[in-house]
N, C-alpha and C positions, 0 to 999 in steps of 0.2 A: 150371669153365667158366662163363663170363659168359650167361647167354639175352638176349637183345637182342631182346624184348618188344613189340611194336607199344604206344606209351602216345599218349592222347588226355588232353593236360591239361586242359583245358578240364571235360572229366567226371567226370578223376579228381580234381578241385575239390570235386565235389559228390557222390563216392561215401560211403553211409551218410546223407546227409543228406535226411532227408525233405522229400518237397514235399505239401504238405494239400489235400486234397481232399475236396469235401461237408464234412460238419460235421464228422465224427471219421474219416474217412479219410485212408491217403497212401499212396503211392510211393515209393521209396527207391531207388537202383541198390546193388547187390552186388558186381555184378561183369561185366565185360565182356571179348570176344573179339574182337579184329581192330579194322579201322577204313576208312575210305576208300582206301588204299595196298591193303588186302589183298582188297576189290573190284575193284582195277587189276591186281591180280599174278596175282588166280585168271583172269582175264580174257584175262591175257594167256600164263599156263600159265610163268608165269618165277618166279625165286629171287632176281631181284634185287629193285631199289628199282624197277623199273618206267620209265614214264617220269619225264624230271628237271623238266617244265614243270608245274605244276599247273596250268594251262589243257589241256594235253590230257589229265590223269589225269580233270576235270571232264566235257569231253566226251566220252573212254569212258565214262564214269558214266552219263550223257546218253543216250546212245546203244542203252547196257544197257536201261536201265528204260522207255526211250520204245520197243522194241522187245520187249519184256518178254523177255531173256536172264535169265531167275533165279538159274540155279546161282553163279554169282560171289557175290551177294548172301549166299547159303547159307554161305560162309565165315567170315561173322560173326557173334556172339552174346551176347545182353543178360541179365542177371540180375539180376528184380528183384524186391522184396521189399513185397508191398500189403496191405492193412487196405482191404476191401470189403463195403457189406452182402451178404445171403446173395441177395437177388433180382436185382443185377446183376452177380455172382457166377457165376450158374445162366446168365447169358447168357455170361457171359469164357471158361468153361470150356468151352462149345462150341465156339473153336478149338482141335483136336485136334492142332494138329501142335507145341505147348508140352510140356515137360517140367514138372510141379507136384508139389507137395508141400502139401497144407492143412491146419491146423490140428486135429485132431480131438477132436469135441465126446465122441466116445467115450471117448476116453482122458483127455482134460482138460476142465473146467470152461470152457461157453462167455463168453467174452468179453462181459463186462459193461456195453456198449455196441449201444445201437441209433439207424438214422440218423432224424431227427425231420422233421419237415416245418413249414414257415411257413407261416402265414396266408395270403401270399400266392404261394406254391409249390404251390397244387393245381393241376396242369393238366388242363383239359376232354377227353375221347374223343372222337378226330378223327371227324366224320363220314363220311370220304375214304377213312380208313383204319384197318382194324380192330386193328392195332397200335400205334398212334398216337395223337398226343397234340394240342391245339391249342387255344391259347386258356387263359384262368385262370379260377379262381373268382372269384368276388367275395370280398374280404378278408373282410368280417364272416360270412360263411359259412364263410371259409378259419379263419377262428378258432374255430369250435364245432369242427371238422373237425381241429383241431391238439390242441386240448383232450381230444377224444376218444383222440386216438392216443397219449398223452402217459401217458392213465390205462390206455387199453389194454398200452403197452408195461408200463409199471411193474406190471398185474397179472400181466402174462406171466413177467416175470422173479421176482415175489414167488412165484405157483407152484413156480417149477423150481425159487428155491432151498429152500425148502421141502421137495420131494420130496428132495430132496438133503440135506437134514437128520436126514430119517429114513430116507436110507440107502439111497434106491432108486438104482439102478444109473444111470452119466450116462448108459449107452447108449441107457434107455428113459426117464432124468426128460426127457431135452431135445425130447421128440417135439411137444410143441406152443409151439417157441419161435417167432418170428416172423421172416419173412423180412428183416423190418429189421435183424434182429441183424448184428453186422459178424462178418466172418473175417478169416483169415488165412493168405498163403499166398505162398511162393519159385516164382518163375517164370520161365521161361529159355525162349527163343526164339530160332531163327536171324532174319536182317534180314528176309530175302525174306518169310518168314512173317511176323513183323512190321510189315512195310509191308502185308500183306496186311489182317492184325489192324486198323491204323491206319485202313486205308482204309474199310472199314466200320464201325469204330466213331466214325470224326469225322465221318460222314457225316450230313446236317441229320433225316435219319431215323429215326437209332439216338435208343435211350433217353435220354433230358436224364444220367442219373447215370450210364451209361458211357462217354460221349461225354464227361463231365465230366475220366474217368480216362482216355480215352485222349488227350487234350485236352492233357493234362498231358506224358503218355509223350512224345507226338509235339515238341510245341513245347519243353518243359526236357529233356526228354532226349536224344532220338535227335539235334535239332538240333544239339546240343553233342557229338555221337558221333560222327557221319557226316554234315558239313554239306553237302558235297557231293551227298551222295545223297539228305538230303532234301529239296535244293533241286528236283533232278530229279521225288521223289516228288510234292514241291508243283504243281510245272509240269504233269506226266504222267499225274499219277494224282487228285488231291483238288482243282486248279483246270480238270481238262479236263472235256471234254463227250464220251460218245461217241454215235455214229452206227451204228444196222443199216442193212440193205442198202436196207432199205424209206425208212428215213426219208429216207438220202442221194438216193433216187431221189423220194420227196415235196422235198428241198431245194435239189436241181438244178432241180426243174421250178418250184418258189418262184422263184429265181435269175433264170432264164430268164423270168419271168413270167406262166407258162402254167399257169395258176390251175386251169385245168378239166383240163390232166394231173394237178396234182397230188390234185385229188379224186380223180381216176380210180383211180389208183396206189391212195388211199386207200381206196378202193372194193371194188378189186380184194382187198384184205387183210383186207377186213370190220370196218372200222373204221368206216364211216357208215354200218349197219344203221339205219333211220328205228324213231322211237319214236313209240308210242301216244299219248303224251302230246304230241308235238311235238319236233323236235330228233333228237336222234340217239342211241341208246340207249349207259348209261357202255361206256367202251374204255378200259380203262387203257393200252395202249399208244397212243390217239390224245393223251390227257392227258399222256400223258407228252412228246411231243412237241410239243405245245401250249407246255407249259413251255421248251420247248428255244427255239422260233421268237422266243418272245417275247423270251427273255435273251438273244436277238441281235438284238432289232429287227426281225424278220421277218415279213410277213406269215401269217397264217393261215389257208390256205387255205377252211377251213371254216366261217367264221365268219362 
């Protein structure tokens, strides 16, 4: 009996085919499940081809993701195959709802690859925010800084292999290898969780090196997978702005004009507590709204 397969050619172009990222990283697809059609079929609870118009298979799509209905989403799934260092590695693995499998340093010989830094790729510690990054070094700084890391890694790895010459176990020669070292690891996710994945790791906050790799996932991959749904995802989720209850009621009374409700409002939520020093002591939920008023033009009421 023939299985009549959902096929995306567009992807199956470029399955096995790695895409590079950072210096000695990359992506690959393995393999994939379902596609656009089978977000339209779980949606609709049918066995056929769904609708015949791909204008309304698009606006169920639409409709899904801008309403966040997930489970149709849940019907599809990606398999892919990455070379990451081990520090934004420790961040990837934190989404829980992937199936993995990683390379181990226990039973084999870590990967003889660690990712480098340029001269002028050191970025500054935001002062904003204590997981964050902002701003560069100065290059001829970033070069003593490069130098350093370059002889550090190379002592790291001459250790291990060393202990490994005379025989010590990999499970304890690799204990002080560096997080720069790359891995590797097969990794399978439904879409839903994947858009989820996407959504915080493209986000201008996440890590410059995992945002690098989901950068990749999103735009050559999933693009070419489910063009429809991440046109949606682009629209809905990673070009929208959203709004709490509070801010809508500070951006109604912007709207309206009435500049001294919307302090009020703000007031009311303890967001312009007066500081010692003058001003208004940090709110990161006024800051954050701040940002918002402005990338619409908007006044600010506090300002």
């Amino acid at each position: 009996m023939e299985l009549n397969r959902p096929r995306v050619p567009a992807l199956d172009q470029i399955l096995g085919a790695p895409f590079k990222v950072l210096d000695d990283g990359l992506v690959r697809v393995v393999d994939y499940m379902g596609d656009d059609q089978a977000v339209v079929q779980a949606a609709r609870v049918s066995y056929g081809d769904g609708t015949k118009k791909t204008s309304d298979d698009r606006g169920l799509i639409r409709y899904l993701l801008r309403h966040r209905h997930t489970t149709p989403f849940e019907m599809c799934s990606l398999k892919l195959h990455v070379r990451v260092p081990m520090d934004a590695w420790r961040q990837w693995i934190r989404h829980r709802t992937a199936s993995v499998n990683e390379t181990s340093t226990r039973y084999s010989i870590a990967i003889d690859s660690a990712q480098t830094t340029g001269p002028d790729q050191w970025r500054l510690q935001a002062t904003d925010n204590k997981q964050g990054s902002s701003g560069w070094l100065d290059t001829s700084a970033g070069q003593v800084l490069s130098q350093a890391e370059a002889h550090f890694q190379n002592e790291a790895r001459r250790v291990y292999n060393e202990r490994l010459e005379h025989g010590i176990a990999r499970e304890q020669a690799r204990k002080d290898l560096p997080l720069c070292t790359y891995t590797e690891a097969y990794w399978k996710m439904d879409l839903h969780n994947l858009l989820h994945f996407l959504a915080l790791r493209m986000d201008p906050h996440a890590q410059q090196e995992i945002r690098d790799y989901a950068t990749v996932i999103g735009e050559e991959i999933v693009a070419r997978w489910v063009p429809l749904t991440w046109e949606a995802f682009q629209d809905y989720r990673l070009g929208s702005v959203v709004f709490s209850r509070i801010e809508h009621e500070i951006m109604a009374a912007v709207g309206a004009g009435d500049l001294e409700k919307a302090r009020r409002v703000a007031t009311e939520a303890g967001w312009l507590k007066p500081s010692r020093k003058g001003g208004y002591v940090r709110n990161r939920e006024r800051a954050e709204l701040t940002r918002k008023l402005r990338q619409l033009n908007l006044t600010v009421p506090w300002e």
